[in-house]
C-alpha positions in Angstrom: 78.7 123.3 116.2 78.1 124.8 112.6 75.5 123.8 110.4 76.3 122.2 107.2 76.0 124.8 104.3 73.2 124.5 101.6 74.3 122.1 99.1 75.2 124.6 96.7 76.9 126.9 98.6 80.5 126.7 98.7 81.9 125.6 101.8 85.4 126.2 103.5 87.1 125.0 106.6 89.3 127.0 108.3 92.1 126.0 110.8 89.6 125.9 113.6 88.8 122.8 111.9 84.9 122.4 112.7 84.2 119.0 112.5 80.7 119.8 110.7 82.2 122.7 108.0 85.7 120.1 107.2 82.9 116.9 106.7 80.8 119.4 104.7 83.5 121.0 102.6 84.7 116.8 101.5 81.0 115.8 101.3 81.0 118.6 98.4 84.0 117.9 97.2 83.3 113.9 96.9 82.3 113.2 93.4 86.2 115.0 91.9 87.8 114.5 94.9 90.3 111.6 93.5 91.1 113.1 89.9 91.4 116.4 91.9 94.2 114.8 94.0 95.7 113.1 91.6 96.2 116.1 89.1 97.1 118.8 92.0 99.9 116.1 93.1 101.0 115.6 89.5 100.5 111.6 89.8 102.1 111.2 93.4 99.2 110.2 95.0 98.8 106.8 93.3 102.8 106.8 94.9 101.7 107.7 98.1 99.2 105.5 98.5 101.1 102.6 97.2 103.8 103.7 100.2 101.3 103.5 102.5 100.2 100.0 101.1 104.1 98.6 101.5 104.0 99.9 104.7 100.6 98.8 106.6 101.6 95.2 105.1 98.4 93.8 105.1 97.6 90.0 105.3 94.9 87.7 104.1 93.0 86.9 107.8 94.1 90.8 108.8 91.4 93.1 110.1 92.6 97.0 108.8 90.9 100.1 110.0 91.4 102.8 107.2 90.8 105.9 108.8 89.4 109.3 107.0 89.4 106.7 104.1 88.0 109.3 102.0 86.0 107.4 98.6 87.8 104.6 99.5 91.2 104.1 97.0 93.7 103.5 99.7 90.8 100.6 101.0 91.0 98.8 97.8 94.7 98.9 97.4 94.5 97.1 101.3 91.6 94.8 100.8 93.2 93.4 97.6 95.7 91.6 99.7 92.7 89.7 101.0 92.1 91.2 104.5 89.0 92.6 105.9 88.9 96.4 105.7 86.9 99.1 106.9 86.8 102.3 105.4 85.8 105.3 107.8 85.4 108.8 107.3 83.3 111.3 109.2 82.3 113.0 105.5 78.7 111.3 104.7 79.7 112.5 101.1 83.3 110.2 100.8 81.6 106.9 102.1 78.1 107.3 99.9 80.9 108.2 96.8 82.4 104.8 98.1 80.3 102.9 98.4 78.7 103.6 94.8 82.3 102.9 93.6 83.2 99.8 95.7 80.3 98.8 97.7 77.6 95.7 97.6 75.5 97.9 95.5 78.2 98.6 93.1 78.5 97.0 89.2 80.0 93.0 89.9 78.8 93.2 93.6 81.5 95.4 94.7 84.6 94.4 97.0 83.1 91.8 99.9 86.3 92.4 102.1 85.7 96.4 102.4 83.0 98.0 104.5 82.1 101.4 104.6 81.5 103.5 108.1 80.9 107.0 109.3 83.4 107.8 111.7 84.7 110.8 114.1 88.6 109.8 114.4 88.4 110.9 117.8 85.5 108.7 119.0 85.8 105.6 117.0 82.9 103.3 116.9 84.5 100.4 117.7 86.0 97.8 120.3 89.2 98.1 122.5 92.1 95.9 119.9 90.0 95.5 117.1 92.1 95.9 114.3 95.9 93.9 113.7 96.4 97.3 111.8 95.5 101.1 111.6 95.9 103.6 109.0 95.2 107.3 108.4 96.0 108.7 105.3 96.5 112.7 104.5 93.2 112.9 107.2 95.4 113.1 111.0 95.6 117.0 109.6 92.0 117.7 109.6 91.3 116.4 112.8 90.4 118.9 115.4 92.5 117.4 118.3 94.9 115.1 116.3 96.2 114.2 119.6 93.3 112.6 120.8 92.7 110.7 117.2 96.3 109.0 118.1 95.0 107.9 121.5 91.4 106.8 119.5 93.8 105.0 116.8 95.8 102.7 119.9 92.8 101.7 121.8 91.4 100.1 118.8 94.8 98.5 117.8 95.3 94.9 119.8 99.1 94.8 121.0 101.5 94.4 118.5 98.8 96.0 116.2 100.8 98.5 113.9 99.8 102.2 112.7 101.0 103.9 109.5 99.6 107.2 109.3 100.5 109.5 105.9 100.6 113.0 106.1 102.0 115.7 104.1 104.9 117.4 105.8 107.9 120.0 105.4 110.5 119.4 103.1 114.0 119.2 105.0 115.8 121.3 101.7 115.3 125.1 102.0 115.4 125.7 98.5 113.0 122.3 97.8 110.5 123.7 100.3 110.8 127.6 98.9 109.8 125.6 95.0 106.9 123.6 96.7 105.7 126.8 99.0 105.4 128.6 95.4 103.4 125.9 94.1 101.3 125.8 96.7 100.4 129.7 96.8 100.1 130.6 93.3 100.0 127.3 91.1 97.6 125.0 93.1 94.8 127.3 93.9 95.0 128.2 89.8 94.3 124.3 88.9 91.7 124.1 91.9 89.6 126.5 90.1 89.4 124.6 86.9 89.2 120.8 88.2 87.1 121.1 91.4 83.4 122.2 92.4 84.7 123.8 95.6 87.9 125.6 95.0 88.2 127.4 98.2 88.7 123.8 99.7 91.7 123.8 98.3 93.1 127.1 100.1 92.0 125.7 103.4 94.4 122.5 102.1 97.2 125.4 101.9 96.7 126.5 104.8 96.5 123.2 106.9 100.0 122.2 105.6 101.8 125.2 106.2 100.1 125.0 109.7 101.0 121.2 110.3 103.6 120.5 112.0 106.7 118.7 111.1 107.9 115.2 111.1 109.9 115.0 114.2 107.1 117.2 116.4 104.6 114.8 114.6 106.6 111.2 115.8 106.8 113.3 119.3 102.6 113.0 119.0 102.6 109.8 118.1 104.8 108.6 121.3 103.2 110.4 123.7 99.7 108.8 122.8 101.3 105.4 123.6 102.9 103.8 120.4 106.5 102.6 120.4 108.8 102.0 117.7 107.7 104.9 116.1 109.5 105.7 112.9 109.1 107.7 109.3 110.4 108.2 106.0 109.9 111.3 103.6 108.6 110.6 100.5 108.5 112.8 97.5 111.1 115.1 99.2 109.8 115.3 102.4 106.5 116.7 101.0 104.7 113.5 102.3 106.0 111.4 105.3 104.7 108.2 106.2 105.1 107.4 110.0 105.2 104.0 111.2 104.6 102.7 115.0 103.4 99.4 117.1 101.4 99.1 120.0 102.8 97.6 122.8 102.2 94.1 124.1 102.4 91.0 122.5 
């Protein structure tokens, strides 16, 4: 496995997707990382995210795994319903950003419902049906063997347990995607440069869309690790879609 880069020495993931280089290019990347996103996305994110909230429907007594939780925004937005959450994320750099923001240690005591862990998606630290919920949000992508973080995401789901994973995806319009393709290759990587400490992070981000697949291949992924009822709906276009499935049993 790589090592980790120096601390001041840019750092960029490629579609072999390392685990060590893609949890040191976020670690770096930590601090900006949520005004980054929201300005790159032109506001969507806080839509996204609010999707994603809808969708998980989390309920006071719930436990809710949040998966490559990154600093920890889509937690809050799940741990304000009053269920116990834990943020994971295999990037040392997201979860000591989180829990600065929202942890114990944090101004007013922080959030007491939200924990913070280090996690590899594909060798979760935790029991068989753990969680009444799962979530993964614009993370599945980075994962080295996605297919294995599905499998990882079930076993810790107790039956019935439900998973809403949001990725981004391919818009269904030819002429849509052409418009978002263009932003991507010569707009985005422009902004990058100005709002973010690691801009070449962001052409790996490129890159990992245009290699990801699309949202029926992705549902087919999502069936063959074991989930049933597996569904989605495009958001933003089909930029984004958020997949929904159950576990089976009762």
């Amino acid at each position: 496995m790589a090592a980790h880069p120096s601390e001041h020495e840019p750092n960029r993931a490629d579609l072999r997707k390392d685990p060590s280089r893609v949890s040191g290019m976020f670690d770096q990347v930590a601090p900006a990382y949520d005004r980054t996103n929201t300005v790159l996305s032109m506001g969507n994110d806080r839509f996204w995210r609010a999707a994603t909230t809808r969708a998980v429907a989390p309920r006071r007594g719930d436990r809710i795994l949040d998966l490559a939780a990154g600093t920890g925004a889509s937690s809050v937005a799940l741990a304000r319903s009053g269920a116990t959450v834990v943020a994971a994320d295999f990037s040392p750099g997201m979860i000591a950003e989180g829990e600065r923001r929202y942890g114990r240690g944090a101004a007013g005591g922080g959030i007491r419902n939200l924990s913070f862990v280090e996690a590899d998606a594909t060798d979760l630290p935790f029991e068989d049906g753990e969680f009444d919920a799962v979530t993964m949000s614009f993370g599945l992508r980075n994962v080295n063997e996605p297919k294995k973080a599905l499998a990882e995401l079930l076993r810790v789901t107790r039956p019935g347990g439900r998973l809403v994973v949001c990725e981004f995806s391919h818009p269904p319009s030819r002429t849509f995607n052409g418009l978002y393709r263009f932003y991507n290759d010569r707009v985005l990587p422009v902004v990058a440069k100005t709002m973010s400490s690691n801009a070449e992070a962001y052409d790996y981000l490129n890159e990992s869309i245009r290699d990801w697949p699309d949202q029926r291949e992705l549902s087919a992924w999502i069936r063959q690790a074991g989930w049933t009822d597996v569904a989605h709906r495009n958001l933003s276009m089909g930029i984004v879609a958020l997949h929904r499935a159950v576990k089976p049993g009762r």
